[in-house]
mmCIF file of the N, C-alpha and C atoms, coordinates in Angstrom:
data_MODEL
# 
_entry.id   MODEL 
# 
loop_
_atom_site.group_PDB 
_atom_site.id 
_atom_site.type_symbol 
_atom_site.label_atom_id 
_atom_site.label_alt_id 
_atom_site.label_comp_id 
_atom_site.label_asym_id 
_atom_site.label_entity_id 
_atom_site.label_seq_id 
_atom_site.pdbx_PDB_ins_code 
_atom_site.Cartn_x 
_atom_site.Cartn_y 
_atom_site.Cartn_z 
_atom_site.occupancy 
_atom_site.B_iso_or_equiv 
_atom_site.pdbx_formal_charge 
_atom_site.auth_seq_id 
_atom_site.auth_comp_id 
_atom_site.auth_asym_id 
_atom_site.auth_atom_id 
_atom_site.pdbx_PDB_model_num 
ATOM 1   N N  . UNK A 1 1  ? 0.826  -1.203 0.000   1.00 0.00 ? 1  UNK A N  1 
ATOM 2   C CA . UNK A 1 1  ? 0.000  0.000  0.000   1.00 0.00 ? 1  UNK A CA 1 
ATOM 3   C C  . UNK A 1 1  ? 0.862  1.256  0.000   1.00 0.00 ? 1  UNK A C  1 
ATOM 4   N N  . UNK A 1 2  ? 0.445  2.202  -0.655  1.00 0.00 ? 2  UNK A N  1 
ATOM 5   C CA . UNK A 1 2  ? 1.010  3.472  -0.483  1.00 0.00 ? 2  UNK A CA 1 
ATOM 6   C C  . UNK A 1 2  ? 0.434  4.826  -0.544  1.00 0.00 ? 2  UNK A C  1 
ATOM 7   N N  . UNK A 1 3  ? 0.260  5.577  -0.253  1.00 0.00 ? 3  UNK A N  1 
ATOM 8   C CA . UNK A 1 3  ? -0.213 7.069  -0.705  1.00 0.00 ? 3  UNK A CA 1 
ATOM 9   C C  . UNK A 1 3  ? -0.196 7.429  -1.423  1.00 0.00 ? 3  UNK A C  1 
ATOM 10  N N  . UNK A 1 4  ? 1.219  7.442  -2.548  1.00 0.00 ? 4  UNK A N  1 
ATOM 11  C CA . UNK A 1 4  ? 0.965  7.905  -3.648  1.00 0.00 ? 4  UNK A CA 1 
ATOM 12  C C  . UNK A 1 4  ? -0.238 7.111  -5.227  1.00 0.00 ? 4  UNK A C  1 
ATOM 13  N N  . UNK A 1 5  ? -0.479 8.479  -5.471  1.00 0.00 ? 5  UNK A N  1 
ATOM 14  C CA . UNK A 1 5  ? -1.653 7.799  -6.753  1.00 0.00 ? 5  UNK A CA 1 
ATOM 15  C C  . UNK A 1 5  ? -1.153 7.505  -7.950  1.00 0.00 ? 5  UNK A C  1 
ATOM 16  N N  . UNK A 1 6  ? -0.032 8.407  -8.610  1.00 0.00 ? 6  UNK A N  1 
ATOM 17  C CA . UNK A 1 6  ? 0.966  8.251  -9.352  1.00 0.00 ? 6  UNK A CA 1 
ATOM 18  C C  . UNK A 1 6  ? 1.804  9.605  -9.704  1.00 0.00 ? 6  UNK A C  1 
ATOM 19  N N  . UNK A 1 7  ? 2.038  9.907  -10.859 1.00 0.00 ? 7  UNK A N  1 
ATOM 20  C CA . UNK A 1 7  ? 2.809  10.957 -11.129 1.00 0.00 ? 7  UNK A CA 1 
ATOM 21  C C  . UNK A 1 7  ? 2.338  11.945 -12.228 1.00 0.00 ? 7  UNK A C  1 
ATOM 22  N N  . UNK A 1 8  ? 2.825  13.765 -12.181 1.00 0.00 ? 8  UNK A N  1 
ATOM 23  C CA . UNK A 1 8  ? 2.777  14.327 -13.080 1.00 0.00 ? 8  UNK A CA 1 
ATOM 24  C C  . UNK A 1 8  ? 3.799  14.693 -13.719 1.00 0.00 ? 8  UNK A C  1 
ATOM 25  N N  . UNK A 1 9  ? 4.331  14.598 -14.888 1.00 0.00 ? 9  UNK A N  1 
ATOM 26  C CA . UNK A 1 9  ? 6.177  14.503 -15.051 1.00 0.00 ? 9  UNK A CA 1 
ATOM 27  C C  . UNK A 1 9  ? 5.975  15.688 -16.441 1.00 0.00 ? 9  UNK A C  1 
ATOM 28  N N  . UNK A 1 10 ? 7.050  16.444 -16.516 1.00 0.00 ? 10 UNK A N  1 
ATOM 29  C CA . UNK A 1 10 ? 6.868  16.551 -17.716 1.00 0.00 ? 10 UNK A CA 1 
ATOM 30  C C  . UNK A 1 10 ? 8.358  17.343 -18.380 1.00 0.00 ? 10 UNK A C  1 
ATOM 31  N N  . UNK A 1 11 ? 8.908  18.374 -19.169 1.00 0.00 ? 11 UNK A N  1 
ATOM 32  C CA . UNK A 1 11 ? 10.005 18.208 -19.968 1.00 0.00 ? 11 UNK A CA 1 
ATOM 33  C C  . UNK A 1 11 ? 11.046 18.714 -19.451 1.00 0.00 ? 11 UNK A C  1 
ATOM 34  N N  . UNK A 1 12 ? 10.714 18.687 -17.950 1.00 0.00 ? 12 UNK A N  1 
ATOM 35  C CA . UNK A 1 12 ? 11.917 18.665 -17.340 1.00 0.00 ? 12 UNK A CA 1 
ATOM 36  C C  . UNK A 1 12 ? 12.258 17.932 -15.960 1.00 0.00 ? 12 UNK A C  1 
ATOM 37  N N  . UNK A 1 13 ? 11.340 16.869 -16.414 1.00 0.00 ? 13 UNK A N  1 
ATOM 38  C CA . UNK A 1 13 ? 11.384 15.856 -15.218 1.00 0.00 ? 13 UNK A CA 1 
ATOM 39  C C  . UNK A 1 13 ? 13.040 14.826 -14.874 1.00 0.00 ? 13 UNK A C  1 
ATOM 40  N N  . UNK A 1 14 ? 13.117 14.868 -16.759 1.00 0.00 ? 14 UNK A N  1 
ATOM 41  C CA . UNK A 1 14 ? 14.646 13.974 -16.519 1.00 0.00 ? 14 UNK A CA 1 
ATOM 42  C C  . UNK A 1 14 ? 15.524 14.735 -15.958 1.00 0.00 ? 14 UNK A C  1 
ATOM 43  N N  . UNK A 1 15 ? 15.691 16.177 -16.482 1.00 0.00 ? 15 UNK A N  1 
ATOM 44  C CA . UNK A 1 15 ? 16.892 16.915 -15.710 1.00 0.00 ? 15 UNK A CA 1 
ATOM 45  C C  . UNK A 1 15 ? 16.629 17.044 -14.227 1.00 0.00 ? 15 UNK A C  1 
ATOM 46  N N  . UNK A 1 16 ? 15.171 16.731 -14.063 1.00 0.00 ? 16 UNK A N  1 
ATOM 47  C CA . UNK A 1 16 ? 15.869 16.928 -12.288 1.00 0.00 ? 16 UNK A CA 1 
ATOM 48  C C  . UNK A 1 16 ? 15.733 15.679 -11.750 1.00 0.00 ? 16 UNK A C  1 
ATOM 49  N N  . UNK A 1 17 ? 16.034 14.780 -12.662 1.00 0.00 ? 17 UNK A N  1 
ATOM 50  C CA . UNK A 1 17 ? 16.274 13.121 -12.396 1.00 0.00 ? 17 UNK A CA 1 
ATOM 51  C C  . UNK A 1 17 ? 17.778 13.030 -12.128 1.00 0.00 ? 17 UNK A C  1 
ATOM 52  N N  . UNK A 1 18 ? 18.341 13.522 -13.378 1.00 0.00 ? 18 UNK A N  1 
ATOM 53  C CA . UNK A 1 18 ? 19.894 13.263 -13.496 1.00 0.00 ? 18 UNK A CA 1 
ATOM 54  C C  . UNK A 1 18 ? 20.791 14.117 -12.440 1.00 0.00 ? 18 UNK A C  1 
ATOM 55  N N  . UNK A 1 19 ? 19.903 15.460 -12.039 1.00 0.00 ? 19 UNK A N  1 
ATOM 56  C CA . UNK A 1 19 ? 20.028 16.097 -11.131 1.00 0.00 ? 19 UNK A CA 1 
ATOM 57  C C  . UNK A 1 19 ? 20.336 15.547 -9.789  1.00 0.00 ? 19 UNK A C  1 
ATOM 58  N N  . UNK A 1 20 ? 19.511 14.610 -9.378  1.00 0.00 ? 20 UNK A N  1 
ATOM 59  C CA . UNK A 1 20 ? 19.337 13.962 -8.065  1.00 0.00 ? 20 UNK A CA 1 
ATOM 60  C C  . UNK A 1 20 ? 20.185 12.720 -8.597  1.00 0.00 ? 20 UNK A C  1 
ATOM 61  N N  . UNK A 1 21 ? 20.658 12.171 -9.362  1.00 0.00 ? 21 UNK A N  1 
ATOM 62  C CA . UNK A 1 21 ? 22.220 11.482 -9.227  1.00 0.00 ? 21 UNK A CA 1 
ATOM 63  C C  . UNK A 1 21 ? 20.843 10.208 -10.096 1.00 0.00 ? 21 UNK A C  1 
ATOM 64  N N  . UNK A 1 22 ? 20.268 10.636 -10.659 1.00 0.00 ? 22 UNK A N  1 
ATOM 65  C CA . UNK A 1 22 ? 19.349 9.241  -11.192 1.00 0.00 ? 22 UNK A CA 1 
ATOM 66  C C  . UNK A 1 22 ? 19.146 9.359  -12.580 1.00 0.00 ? 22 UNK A C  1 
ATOM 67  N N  . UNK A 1 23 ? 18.994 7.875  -13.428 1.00 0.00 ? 23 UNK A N  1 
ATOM 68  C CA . UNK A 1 23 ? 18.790 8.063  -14.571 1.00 0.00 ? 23 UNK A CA 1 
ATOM 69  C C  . UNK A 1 23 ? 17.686 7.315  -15.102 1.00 0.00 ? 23 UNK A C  1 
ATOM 70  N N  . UNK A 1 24 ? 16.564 8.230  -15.219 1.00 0.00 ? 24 UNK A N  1 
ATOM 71  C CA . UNK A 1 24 ? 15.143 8.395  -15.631 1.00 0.00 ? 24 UNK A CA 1 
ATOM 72  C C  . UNK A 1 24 ? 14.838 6.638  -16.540 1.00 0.00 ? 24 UNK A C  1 
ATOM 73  N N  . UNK A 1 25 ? 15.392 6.752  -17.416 1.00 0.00 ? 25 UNK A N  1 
ATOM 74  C CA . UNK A 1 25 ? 15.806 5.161  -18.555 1.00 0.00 ? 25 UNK A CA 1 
ATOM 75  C C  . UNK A 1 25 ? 15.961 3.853  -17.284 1.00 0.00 ? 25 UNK A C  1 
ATOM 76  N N  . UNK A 1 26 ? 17.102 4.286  -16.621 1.00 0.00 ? 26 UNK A N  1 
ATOM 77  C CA . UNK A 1 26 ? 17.114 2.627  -15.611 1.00 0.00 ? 26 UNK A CA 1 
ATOM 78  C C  . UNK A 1 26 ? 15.911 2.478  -14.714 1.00 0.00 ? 26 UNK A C  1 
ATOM 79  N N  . UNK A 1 27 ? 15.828 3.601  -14.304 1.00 0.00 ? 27 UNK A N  1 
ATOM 80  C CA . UNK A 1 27 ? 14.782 3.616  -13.232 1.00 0.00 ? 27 UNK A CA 1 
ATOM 81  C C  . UNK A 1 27 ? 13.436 2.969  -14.019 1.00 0.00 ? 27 UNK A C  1 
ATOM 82  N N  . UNK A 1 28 ? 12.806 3.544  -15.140 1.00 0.00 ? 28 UNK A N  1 
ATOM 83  C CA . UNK A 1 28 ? 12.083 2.735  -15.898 1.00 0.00 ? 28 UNK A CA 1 
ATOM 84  C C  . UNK A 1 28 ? 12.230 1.297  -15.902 1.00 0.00 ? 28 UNK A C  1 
ATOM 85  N N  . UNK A 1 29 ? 13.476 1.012  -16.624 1.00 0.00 ? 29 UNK A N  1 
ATOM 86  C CA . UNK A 1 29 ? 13.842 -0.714 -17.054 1.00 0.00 ? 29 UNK A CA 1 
ATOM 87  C C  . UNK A 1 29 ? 13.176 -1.485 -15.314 1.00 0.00 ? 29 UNK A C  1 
ATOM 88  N N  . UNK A 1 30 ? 14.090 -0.612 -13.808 1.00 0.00 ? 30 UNK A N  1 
ATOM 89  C CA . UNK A 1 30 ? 14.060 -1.316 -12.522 1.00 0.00 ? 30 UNK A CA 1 
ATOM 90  C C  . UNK A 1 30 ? 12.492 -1.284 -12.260 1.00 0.00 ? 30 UNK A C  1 
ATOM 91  N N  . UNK A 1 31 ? 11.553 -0.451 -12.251 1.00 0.00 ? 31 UNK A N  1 
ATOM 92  C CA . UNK A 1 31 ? 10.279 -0.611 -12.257 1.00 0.00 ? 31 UNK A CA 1 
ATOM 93  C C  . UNK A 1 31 ? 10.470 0.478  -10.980 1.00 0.00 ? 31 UNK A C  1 
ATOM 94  N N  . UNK A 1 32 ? 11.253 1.464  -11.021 1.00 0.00 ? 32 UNK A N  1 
ATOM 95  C CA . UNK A 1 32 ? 11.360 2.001  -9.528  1.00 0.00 ? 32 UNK A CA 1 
ATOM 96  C C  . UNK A 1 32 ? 10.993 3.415  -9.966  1.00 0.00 ? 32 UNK A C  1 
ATOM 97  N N  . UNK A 1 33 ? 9.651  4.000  -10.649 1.00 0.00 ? 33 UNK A N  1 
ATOM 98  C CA . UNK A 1 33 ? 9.111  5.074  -10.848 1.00 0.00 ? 33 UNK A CA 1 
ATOM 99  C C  . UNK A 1 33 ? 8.777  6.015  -9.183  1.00 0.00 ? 33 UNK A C  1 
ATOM 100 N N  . UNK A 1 34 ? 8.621  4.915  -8.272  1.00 0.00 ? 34 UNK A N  1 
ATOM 101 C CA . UNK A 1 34 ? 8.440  5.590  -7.078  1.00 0.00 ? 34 UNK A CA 1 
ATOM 102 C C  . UNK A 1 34 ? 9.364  6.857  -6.733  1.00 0.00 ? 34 UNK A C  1 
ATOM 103 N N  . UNK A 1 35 ? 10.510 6.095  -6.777  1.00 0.00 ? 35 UNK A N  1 
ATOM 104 C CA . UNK A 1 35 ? 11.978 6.471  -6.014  1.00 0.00 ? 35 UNK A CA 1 
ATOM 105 C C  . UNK A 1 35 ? 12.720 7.820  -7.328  1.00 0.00 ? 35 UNK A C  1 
ATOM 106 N N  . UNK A 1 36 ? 11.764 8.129  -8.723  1.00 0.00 ? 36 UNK A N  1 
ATOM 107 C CA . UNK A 1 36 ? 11.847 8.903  -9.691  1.00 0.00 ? 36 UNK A CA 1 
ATOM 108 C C  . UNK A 1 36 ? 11.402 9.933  -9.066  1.00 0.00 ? 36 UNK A C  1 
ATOM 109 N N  . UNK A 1 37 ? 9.726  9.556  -9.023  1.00 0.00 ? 37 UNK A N  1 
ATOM 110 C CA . UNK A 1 37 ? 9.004  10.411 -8.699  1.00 0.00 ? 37 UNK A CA 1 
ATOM 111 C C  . UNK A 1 37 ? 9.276  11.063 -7.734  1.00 0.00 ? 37 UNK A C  1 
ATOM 112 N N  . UNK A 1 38 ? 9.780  10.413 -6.579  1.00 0.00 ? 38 UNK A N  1 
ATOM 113 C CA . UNK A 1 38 ? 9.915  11.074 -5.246  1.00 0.00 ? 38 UNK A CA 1 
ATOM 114 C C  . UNK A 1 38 ? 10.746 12.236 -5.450  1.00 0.00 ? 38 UNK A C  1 
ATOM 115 N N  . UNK A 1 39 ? 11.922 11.582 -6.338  1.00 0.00 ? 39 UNK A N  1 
ATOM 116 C CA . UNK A 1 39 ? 13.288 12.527 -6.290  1.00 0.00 ? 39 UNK A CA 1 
ATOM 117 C C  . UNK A 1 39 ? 13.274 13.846 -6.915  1.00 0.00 ? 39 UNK A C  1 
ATOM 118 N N  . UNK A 1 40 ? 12.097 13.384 -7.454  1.00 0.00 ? 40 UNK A N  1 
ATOM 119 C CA . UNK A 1 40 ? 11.966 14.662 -8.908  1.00 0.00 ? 40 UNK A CA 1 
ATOM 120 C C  . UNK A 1 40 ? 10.888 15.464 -8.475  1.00 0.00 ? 40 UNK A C  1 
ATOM 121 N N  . UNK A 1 41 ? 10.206 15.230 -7.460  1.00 0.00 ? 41 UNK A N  1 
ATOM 122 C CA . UNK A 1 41 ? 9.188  15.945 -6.735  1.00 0.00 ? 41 UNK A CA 1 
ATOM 123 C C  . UNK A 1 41 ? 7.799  16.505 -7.589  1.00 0.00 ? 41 UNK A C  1 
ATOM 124 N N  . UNK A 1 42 ? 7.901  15.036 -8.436  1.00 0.00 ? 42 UNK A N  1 
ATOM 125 C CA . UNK A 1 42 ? 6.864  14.758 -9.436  1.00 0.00 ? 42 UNK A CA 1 
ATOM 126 C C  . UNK A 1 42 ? 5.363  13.969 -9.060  1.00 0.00 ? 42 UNK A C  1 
ATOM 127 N N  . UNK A 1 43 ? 5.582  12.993 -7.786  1.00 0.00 ? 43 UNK A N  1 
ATOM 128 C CA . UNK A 1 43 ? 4.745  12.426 -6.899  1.00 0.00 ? 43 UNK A CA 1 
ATOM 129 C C  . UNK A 1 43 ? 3.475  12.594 -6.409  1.00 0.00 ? 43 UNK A C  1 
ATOM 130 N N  . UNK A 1 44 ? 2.201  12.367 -6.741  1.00 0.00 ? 44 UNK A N  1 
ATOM 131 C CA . UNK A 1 44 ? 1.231  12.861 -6.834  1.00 0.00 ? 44 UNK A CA 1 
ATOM 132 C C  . UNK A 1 44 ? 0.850  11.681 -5.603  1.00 0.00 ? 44 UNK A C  1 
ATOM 133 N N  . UNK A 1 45 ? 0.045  12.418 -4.275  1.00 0.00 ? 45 UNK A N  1 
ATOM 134 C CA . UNK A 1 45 ? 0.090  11.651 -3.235  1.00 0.00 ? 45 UNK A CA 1 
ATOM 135 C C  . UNK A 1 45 ? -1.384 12.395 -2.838  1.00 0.00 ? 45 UNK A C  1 
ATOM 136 N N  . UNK A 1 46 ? -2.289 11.526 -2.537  1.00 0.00 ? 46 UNK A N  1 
ATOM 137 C CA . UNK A 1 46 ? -3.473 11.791 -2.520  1.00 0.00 ? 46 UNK A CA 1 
ATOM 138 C C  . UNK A 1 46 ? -4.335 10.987 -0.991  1.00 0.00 ? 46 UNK A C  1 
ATOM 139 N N  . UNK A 1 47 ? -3.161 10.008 -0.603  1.00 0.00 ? 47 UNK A N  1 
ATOM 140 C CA . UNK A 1 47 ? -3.726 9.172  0.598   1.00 0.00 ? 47 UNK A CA 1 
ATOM 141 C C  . UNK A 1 47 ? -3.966 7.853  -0.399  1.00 0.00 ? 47 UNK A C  1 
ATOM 142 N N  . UNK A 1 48 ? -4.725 6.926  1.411   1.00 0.00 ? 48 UNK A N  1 
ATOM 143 C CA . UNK A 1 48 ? -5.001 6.072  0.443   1.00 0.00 ? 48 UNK A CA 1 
ATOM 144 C C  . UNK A 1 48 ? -6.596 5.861  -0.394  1.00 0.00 ? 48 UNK A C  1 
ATOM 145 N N  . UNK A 1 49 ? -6.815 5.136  -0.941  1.00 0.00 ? 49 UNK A N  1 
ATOM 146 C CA . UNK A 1 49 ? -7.336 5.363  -2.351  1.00 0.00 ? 49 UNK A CA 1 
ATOM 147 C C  . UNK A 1 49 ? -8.586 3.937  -2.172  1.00 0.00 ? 49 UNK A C  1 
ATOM 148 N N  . UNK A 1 50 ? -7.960 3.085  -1.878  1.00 0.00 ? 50 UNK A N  1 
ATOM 149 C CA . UNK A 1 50 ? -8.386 2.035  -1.548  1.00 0.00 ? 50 UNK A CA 1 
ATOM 150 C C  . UNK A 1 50 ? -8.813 1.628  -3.340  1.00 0.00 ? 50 UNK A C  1 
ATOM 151 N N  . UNK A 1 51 ? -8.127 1.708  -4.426  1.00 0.00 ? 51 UNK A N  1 
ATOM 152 C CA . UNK A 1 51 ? -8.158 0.694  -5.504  1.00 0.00 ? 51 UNK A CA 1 
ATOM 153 C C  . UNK A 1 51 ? -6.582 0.935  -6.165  1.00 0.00 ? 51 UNK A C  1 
ATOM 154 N N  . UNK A 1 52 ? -6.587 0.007  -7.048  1.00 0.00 ? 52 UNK A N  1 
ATOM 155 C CA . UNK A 1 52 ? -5.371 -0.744 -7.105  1.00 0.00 ? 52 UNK A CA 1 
ATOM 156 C C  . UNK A 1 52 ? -5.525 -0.188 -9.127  1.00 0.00 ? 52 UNK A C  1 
ATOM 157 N N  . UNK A 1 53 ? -5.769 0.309  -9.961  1.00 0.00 ? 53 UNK A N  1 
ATOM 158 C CA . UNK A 1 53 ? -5.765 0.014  -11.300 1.00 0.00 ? 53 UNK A CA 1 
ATOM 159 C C  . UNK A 1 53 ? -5.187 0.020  -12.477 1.00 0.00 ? 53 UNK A C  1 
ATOM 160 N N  . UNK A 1 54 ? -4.109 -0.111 -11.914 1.00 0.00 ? 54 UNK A N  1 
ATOM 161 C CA . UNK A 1 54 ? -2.587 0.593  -12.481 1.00 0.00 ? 54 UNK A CA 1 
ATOM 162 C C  . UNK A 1 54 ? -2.945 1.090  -14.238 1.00 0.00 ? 54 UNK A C  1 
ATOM 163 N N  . UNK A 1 55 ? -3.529 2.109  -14.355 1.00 0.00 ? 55 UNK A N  1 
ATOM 164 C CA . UNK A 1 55 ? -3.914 2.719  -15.336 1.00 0.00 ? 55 UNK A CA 1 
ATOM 165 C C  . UNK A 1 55 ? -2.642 3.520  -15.927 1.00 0.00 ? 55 UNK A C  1 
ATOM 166 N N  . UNK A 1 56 ? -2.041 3.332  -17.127 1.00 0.00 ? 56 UNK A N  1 
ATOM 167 C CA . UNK A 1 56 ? -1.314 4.616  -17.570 1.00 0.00 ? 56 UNK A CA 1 
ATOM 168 C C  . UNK A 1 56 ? -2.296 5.535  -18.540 1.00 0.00 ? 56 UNK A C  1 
ATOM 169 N N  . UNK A 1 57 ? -1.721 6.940  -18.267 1.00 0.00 ? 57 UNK A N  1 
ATOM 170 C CA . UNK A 1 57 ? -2.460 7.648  -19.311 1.00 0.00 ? 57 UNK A CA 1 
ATOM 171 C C  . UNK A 1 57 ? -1.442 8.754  -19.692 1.00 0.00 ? 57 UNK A C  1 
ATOM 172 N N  . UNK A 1 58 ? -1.113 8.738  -20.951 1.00 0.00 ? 58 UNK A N  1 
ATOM 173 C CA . UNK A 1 58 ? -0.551 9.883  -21.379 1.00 0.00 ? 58 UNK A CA 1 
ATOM 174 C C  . UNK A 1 58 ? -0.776 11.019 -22.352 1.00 0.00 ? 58 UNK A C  1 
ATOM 175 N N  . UNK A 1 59 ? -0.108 12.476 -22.036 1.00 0.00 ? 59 UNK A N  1 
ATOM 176 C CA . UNK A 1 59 ? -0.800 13.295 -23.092 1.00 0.00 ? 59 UNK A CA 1 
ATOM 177 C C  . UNK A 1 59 ? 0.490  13.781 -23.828 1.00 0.00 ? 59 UNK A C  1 
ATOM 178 N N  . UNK A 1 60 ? 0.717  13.808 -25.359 1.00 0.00 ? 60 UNK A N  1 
ATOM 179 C CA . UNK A 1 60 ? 2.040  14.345 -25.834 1.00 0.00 ? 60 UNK A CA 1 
ATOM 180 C C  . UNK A 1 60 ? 1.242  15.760 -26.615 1.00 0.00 ? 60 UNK A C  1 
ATOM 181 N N  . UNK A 1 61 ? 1.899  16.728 -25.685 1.00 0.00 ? 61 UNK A N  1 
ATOM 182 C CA . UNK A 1 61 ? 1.949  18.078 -26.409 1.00 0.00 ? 61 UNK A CA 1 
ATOM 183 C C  . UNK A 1 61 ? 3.151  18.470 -27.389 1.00 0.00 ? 61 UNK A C  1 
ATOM 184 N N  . UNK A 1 62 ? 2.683  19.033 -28.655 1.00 0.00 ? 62 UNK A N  1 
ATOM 185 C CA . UNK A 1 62 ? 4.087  19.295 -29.584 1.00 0.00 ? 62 UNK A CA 1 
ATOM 186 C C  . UNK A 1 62 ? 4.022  20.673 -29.207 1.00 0.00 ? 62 UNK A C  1 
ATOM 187 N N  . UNK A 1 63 ? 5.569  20.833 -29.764 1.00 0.00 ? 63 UNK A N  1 
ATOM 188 C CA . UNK A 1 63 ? 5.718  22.736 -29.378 1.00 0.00 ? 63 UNK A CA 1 
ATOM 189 C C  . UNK A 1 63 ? 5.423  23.377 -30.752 1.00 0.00 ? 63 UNK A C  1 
# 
């Protein structure tokens, strides 16, 4: 169980990945988005939730 619900990341999430001594790519491959999110202060924490639906959803904005 955890608090967090998931994450809001966006085009400068890696630099303050690599920032905090982490690299956005492994952390993906390790499944350790938590320990991303946390670092990158991207972490969307809402309590608990009481469901489980591991939904991804993404939006790509062009410039």
């Amino acid at each position: 169980p955890t608090t967090a619900s998931g994450g809001l990341v966006d085009g400068d999430t890696t630099g303050r990945a690599r920032g905090a001594g982490l690299d956005a790519g492994e952390c993906l491959r390790a499944h350790s988005s938590l320990k991303l999110l946390q670092a990158t202060g991207d972490l969307v924490i809402t309590g608990p939730t009481g469901t489980n639906v591991n939904d991804l959803k993404l939006i790509l904005v062009g410039h």
